[in-house]
RODO-2510 file (C-alpha; in nm, 4 decimals, decimal comma):
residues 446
     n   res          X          Y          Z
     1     x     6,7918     4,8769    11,2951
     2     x     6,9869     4,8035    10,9844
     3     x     6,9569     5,0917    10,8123
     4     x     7,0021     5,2616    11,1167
     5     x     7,3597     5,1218    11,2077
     6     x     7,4160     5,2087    10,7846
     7     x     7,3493     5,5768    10,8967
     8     x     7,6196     5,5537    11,2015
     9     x     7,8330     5,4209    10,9950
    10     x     7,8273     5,6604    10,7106
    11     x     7,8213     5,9638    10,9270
    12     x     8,1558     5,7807    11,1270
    13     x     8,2929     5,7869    10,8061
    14     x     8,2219     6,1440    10,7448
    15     x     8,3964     6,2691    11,0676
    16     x     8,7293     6,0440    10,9926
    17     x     8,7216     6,1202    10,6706
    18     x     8,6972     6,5333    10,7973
    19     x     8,9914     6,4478    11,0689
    20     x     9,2263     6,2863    10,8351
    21     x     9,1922     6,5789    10,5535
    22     x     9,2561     6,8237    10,8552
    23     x     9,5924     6,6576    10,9105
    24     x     9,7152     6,5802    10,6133
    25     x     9,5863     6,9287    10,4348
    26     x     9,8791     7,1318    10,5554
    27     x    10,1504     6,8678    10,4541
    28     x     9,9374     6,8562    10,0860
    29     x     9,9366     7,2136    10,0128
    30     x    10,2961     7,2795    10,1150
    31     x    10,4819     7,0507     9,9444
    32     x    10,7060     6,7921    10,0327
    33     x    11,0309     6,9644    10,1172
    34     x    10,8165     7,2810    10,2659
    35     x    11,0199     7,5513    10,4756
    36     x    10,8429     7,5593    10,8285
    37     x    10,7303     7,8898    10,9078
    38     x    10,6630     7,9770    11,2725
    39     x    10,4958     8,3304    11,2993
    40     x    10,8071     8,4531    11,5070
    41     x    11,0205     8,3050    11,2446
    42     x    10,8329     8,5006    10,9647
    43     x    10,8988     8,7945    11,1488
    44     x    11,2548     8,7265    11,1625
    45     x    11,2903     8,6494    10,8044
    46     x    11,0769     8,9274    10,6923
    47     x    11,3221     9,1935    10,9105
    48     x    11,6248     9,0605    10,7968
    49     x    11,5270     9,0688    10,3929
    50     x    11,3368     9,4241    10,4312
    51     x    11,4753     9,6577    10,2158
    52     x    11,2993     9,9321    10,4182
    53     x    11,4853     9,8623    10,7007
    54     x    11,8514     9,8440    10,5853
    55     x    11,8030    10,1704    10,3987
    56     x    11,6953    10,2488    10,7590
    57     x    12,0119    10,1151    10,8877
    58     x    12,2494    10,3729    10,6094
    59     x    12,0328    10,6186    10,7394
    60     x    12,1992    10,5257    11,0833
    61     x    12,5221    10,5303    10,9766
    62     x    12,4814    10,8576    10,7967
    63     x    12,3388    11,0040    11,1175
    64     x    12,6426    10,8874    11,3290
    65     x    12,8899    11,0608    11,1262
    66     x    12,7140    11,3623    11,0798
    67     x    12,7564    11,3146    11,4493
    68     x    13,1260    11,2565    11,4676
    69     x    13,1256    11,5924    11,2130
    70     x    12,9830    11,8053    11,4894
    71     x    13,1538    11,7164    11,7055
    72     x    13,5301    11,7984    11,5020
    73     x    13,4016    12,1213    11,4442
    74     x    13,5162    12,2421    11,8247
    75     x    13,8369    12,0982    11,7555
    76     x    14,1844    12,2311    11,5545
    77     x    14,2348    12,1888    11,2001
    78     x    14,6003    12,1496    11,0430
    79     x    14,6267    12,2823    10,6807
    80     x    14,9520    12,2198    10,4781
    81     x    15,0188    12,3816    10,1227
    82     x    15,2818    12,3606     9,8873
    83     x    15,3458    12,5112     9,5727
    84     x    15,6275    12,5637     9,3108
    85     x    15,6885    12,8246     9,0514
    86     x    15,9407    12,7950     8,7104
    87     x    15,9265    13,1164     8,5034
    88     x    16,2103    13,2740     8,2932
    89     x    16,4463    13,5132     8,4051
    90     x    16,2892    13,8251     8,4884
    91     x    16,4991    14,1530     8,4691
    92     x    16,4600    14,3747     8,7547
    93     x    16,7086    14,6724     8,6333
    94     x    17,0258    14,6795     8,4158
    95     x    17,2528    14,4333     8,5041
    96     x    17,0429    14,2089     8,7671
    97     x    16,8006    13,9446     8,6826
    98     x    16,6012    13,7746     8,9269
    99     x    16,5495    13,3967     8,8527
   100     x    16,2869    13,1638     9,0043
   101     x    16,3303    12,8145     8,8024
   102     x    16,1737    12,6300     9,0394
   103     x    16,0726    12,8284     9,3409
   104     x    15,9015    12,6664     9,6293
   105     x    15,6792    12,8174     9,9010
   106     x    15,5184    12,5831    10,1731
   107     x    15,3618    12,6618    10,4876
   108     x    15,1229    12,5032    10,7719
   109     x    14,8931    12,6528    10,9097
   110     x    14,6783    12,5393    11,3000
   111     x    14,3256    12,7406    11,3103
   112     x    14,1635    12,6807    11,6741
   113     x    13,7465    12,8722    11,6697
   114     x    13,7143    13,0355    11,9994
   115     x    13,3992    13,1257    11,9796
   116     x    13,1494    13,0823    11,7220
   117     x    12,7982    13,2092    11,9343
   118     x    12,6845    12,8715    12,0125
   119     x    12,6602    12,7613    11,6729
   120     x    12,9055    12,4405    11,7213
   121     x    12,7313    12,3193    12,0605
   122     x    12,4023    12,3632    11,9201
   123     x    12,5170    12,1830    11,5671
   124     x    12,6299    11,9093    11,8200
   125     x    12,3123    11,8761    11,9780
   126     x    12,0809    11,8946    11,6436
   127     x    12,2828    11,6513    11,5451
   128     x    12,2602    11,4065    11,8229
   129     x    11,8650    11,4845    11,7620
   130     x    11,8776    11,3595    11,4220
   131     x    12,0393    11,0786    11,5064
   132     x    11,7487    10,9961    11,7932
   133     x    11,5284    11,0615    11,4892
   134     x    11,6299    10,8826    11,2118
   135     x    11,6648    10,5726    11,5221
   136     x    11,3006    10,6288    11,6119
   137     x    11,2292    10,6095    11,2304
   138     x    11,3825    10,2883    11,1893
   139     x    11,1357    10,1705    11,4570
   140     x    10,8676    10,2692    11,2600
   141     x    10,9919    10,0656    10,9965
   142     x    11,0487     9,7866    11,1823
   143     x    10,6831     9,7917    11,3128
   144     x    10,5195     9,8362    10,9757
   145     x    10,7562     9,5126    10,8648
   146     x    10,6560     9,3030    11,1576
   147     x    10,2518     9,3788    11,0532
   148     x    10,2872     9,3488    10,6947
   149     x    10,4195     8,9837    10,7852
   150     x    10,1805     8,8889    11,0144
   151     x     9,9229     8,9813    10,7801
   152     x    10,0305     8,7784    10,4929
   153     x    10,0884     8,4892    10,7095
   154     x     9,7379     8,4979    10,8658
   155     x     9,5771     8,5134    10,5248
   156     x     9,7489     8,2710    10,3718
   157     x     9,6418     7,9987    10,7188
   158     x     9,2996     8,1653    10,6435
   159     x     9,2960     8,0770    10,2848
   160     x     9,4492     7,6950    10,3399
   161     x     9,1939     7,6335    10,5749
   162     x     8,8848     7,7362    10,3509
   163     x     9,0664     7,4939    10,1766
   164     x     9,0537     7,1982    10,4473
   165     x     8,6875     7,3122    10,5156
   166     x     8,5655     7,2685    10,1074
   167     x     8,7526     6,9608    10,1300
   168     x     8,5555     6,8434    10,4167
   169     x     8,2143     6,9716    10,3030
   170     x     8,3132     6,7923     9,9413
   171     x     8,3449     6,4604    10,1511
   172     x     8,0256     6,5560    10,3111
   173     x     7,8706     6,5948     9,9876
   174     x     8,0212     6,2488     9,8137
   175     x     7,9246     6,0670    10,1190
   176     x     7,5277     6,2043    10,0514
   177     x     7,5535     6,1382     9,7246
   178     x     7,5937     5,7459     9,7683
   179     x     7,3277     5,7402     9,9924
   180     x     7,0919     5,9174     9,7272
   181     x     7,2463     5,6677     9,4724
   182     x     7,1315     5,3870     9,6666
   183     x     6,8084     5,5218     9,7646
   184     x     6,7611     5,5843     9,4171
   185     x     6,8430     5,2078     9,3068
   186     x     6,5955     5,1250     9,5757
   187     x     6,3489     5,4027     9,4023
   188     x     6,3031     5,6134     9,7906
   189     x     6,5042     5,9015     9,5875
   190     x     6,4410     6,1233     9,2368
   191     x     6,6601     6,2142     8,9917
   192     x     6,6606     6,6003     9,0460
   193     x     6,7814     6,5018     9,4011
   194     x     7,1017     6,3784     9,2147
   195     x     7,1164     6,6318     9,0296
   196     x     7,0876     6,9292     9,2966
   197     x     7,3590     6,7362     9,4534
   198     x     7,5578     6,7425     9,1289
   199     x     7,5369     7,1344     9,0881
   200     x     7,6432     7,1785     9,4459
   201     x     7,9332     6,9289     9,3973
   202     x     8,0220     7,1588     9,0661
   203     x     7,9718     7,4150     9,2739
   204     x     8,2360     7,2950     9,5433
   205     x     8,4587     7,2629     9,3060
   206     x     8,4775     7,5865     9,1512
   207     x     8,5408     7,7585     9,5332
   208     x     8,7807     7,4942     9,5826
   209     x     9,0126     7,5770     9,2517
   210     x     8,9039     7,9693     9,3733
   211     x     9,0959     7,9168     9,7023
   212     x     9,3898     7,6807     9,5467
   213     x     9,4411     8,0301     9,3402
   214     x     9,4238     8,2523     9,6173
   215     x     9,6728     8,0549     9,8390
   216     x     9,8998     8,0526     9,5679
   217     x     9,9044     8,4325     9,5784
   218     x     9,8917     8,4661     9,8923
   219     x    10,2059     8,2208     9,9415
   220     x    10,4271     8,4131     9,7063
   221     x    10,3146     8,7183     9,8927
   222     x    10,4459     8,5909    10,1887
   223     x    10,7935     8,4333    10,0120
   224     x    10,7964     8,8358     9,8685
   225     x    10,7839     8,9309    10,2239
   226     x    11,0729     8,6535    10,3798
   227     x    11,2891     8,6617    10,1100
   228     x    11,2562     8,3346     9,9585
   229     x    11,1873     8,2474     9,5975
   230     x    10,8320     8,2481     9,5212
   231     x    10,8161     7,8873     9,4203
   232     x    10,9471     7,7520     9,7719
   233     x    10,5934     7,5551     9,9602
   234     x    10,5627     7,6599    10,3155
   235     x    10,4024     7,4791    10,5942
   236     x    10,3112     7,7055    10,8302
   237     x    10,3231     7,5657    11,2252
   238     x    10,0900     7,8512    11,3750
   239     x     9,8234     7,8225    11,1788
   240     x     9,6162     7,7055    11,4518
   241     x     9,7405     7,9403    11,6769
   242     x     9,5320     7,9877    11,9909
   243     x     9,3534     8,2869    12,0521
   244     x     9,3695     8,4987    12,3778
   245     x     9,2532     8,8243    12,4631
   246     x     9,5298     9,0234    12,6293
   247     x     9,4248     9,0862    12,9862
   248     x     9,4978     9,4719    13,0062
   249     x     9,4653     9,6758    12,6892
   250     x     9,6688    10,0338    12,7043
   251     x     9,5279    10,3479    12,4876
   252     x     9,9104    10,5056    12,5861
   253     x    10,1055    10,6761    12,2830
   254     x    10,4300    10,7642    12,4835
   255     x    10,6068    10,4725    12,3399
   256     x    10,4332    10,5057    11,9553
   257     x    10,7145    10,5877    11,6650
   258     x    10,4939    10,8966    11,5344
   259     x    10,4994    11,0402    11,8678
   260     x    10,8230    11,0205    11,9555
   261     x    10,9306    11,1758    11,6147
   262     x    10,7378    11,4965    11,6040
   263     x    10,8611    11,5632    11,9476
   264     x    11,1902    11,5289    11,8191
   265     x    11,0907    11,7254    11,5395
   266     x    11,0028    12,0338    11,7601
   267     x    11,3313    11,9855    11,9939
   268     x    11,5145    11,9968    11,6413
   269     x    11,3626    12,3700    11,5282
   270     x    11,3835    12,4960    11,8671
   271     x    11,7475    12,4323    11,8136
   272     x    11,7451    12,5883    11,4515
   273     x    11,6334    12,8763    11,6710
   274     x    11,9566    12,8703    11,8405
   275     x    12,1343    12,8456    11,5203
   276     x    11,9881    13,1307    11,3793
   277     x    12,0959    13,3471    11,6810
   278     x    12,3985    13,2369    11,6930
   279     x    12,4454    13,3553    11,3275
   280     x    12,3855    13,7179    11,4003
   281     x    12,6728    13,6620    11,7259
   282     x    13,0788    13,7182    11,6633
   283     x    13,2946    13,4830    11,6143
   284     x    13,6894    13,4210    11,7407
   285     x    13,8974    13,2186    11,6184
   286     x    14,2789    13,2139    11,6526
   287     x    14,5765    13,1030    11,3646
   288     x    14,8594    12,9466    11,3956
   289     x    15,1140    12,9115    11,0707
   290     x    15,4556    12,8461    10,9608
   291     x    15,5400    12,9211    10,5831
   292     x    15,9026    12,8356    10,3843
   293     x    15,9820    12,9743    10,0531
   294     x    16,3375    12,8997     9,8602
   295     x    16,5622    12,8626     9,5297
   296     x    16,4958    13,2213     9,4858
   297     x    16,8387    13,3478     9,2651
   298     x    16,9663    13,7123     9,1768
   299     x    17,1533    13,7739     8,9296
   300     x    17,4037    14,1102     8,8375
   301     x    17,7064    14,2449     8,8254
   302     x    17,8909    14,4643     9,1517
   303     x    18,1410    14,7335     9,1656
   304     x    18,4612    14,6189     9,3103
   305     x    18,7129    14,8292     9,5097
   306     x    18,9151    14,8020     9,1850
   307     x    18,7033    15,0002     8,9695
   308     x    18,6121    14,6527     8,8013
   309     x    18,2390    14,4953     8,7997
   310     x    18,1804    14,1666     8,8788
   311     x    17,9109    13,9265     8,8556
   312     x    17,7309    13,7632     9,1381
   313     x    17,4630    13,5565     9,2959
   314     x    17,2602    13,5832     9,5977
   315     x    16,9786    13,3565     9,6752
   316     x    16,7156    13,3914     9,8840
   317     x    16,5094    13,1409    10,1388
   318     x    16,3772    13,1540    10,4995
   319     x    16,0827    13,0715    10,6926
   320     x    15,7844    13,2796    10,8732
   321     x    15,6075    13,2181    11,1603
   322     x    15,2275    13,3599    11,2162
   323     x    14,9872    13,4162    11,4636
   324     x    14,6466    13,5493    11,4133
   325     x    14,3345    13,6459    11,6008
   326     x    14,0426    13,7090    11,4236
   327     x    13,7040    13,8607    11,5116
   328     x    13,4372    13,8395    11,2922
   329     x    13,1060    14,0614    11,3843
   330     x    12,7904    14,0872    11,1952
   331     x    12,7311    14,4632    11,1345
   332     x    12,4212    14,4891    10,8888
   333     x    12,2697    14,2126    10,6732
   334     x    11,9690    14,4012    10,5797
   335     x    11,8329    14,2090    10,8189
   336     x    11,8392    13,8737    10,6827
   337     x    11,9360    13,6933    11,0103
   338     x    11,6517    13,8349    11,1996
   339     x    11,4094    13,6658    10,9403
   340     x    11,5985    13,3337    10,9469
   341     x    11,5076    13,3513    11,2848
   342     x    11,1539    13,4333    11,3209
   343     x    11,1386    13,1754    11,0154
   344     x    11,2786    12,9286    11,2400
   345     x    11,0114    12,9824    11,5282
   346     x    10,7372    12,9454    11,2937
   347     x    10,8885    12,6424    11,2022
   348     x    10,8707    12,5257    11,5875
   349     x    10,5001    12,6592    11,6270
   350     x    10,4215    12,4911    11,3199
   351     x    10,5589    12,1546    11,4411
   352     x    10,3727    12,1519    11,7786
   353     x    10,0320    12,2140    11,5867
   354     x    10,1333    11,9151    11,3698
   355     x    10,2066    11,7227    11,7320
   356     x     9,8723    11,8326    11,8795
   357     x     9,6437    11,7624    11,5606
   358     x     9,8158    11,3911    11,4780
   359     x     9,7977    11,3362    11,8641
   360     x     9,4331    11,3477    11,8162
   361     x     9,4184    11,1440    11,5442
   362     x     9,6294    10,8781    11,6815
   363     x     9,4226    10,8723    12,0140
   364     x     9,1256    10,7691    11,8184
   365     x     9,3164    10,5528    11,6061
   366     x     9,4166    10,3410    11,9491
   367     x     9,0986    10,3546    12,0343
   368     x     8,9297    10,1795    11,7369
   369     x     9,2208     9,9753    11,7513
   370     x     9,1495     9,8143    12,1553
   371     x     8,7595     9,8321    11,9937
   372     x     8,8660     9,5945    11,7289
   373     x     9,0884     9,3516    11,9351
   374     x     8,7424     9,3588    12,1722
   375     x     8,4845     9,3168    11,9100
   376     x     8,6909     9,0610    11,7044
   377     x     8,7294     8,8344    12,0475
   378     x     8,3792     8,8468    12,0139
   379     x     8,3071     8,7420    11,6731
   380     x     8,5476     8,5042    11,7141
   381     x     8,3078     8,3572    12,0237
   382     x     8,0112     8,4136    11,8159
   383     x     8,1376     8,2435    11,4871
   384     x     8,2325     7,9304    11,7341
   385     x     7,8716     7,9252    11,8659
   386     x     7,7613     7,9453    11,4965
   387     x     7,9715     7,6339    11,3885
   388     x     7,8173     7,4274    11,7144
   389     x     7,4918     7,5162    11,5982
   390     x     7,5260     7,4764    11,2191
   391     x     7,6961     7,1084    11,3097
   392     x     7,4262     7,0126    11,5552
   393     x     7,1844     7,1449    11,2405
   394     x     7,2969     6,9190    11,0014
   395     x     7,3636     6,6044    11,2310
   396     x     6,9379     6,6631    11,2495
   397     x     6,9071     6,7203    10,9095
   398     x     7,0909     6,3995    10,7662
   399     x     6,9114     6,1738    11,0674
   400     x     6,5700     6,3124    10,9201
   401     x     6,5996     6,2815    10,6352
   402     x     6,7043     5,9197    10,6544
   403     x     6,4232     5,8626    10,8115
   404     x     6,1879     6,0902    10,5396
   405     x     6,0802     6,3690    10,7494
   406     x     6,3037     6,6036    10,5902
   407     x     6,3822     6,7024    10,2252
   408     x     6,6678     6,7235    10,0561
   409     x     6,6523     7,1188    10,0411
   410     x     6,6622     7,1312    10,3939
   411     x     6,9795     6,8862    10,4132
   412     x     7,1181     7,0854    10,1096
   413     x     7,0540     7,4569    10,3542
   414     x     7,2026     7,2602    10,6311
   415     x     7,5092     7,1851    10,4476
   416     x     7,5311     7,5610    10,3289
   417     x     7,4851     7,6846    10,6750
   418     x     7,7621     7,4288    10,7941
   419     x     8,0128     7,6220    10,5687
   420     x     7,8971     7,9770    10,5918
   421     x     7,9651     7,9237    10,9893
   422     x     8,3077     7,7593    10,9298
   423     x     8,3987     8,0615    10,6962
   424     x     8,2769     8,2980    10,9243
   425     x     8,5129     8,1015    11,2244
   426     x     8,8464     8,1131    10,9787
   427     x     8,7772     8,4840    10,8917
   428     x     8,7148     8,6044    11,2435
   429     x     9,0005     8,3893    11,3943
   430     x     9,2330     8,5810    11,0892
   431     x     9,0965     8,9074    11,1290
   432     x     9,1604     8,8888    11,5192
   433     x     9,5166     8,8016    11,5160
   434     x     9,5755     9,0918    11,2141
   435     x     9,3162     9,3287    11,4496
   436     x     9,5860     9,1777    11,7202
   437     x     9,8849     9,2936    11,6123
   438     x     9,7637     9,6424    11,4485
   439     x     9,6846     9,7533    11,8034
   440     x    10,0146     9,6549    11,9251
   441     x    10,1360     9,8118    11,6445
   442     x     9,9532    10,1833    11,7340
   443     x    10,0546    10,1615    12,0714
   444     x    10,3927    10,1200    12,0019
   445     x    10,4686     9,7572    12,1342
   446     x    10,5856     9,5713    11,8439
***
């Protein structure tokens, strides 16, 4: 009965022991001033430091006024020039000299386009395409952010709690290794037993400082991702994030980036279409101008009445007003606009194969996308069955061999089996939540 209540005890002291790692483990590896990092708050961060996505943001900007450029192409533009002239004293015939030390000429001119074949409404509309483009682009930036973050932050809970697991099956291990050192004081144990247990201690160890490297990658991958130096410890507050299989999976690509774009891609050459034609159209547009020219001096000499000749000086200045319609038609271009514009419907047939062929491709990239969510659900179930079993496994292996009617190779496979089923939990719980947000990713619901 002793030895018995020795047994109870040892194994009570095992599953504390296991409890108290798994709530102080987090706290441990982050640090003592750690940043706490929500999943939602990851995301945040990682948007917000993205370099992706403010070059995606100029690209906005640059869009917009191309936008506002269109659309001052319909209206007037005012041009004003000014010039001045200094030259010597030219002579024009005997006796008169015309002089233009400092001459001026300015002038304004107002030119309204009439007409122009379409090509400024349909420059305003490929324009307002490319600004729905480069929009739908920065979605697809912000989507590929939002899953590059969750992935680093899943991995790095995965690899912290291999962590807490070798911790625990250490325990496990130092807690069966004082019962072999007392059995073998009592001589009811060998020495290879201590020293199997040894090796798998060594063992232990060496995954253990294997995963202390591999969350400190995977930690400054994630501070890479946020924005935050690469030495700052992070406690992350999801780790343990419950799982749930969404209730209605869609296979829809209406709402996907990709989509969106190449269907904006053939709206934009059917329009280049329209450009093209309009190029081989006339064109009206009607002038408006006001020029001034002065301190223009001649010089010479004049006949009087009195048979005498005297000099004089007449100067010149005045203003002109203009007005101007011109017509511009496109006679013969040895063809050149008719091939711009079979050129440009190739370009729109080629951009609807390009729709239909990725449109395929994406479909069955949904689909093994709702297969993985499925399938990794289910893993997730199986793994949790395998960690019931492997724990009921080895509560019957210790209690036997206490009582000698098991070895310690069986308690040793038990142990094994024990951690192979709580890696296989952690990895399918990590690879769910990644499989998770790829598929919301595909469908376009990030």
């Amino acid at each position: 009965m002793k030895r018995f209540n020795n047994i109870l005890l040892i194994a009570l002291l095992s599953v504390l022991s296991y409890q108290a790692i798994a709530q102080t483990q987090d706290n441990r590896l982050a640090g003592p001033s750690a940043l706490p990092l929500s999943v939602e708050h990851c995301r945040q961060l990682a948007l917000q430091h993205s370099e992706d996505l403010q070059q995606a943001d100029l690209e906005i900007q640059k869009a917009e006024l191309d936008q506002q450029i269109a659309r001052n192409a319909m209206l007037p533009n005012l041009d004003g020039t000014a010039m001045g002239i200094y030259t010597k004293d030219t002579k024009i015939m005997e006796g008169m000299t015309l002089q233009m030390r400092g001459m001026y000429m300015a002038g304004i001119t107002l030119a309204q386009p009439l007409y122009a074949g379409g090509q400024i409404t349909t420059g305003r509309r490929m324009a307002d395409i490319a600004k729905q483009m480069v929009t739908e682009n920065r979605r697809l930036t912000h989507d590929q952010v939002i899953t590059d973050a969750d992935q680093a932050y899943y991995s790095l809970a995965a690899v912290r709690a291999k962590i807490k697991m070798l911790d625990a099956y250490a325990e496990q291990m130092r807690a069966l290794k004082n019962q072999v050192n007392a059995s073998l004081r009592a001589e009811m144990a060998t020495e290879n037993d201590l020293l199997r247990i040894e090796a798998k201690q060594s063992e232990i160890d060496y995954q253990r400082q294997k995963a202390a490297n591999g969350e400190t990658l995977c930690r400054m991958a994630l501070c890479r991702i946020i924005g935050v130096d690469y030495g700052t410890p992070i406690q992350l507050l999801d780790a343990d994030r419950t799982v749930v299989l969404p209730t209605h999976l869609d296979n829809s690509l209406a709402n996907r980036p990709e989509i969106v774009l190449l269907n904006q891609q053939i709206e934009l050459n059917e329009q280049q279409v329209k450009m093209e034609r309009a190029g081989m159209l006339p064109t009206v547009a009607l002038s408006l101008g006001y020029s001034r020219y002065g301190n223009i001096k001649l010089q010479g000499t004049t006949l009087a009445q009195d048979g005498n000749y005297y000099p004089y000086t007449q100067k010149f200045c005045g203003g002109n007003p203009m007005a101007m319609l011109s017509v511009q038609i496109p006679l013969w271009h040895w063809g050149t606009e008719k091939k711009k514009m079979k050129k440009a419907r190739l370009d729109v047939q080629s951009a609807r194969l390009e729709l239909e062929k990725n449109t395929r491709l994406m479909t069955i990239e949904v689909e093994q996308a709702i297969h993985n969510v499925r399938d990794g659900y289910t893993m997730i179930e199986t793994a949790q069955l395998g960690v019931q079993q492997a724990e009921e496994n080895l509560r019957v292996m210790r209690l036997k061999f206490d009582n000698r009617m098991a070895t310690m190779t069986d308690v040793l496979e038990a142990q094994s089996s024990w951690q192979q089923a709580q890696s296989n939990l952690i990895e399918a719980k990590t690879q769910y939540q990644i499989y998770l947000t790829e598929y919301y990713r595909v469908t376009g619901q990030l």
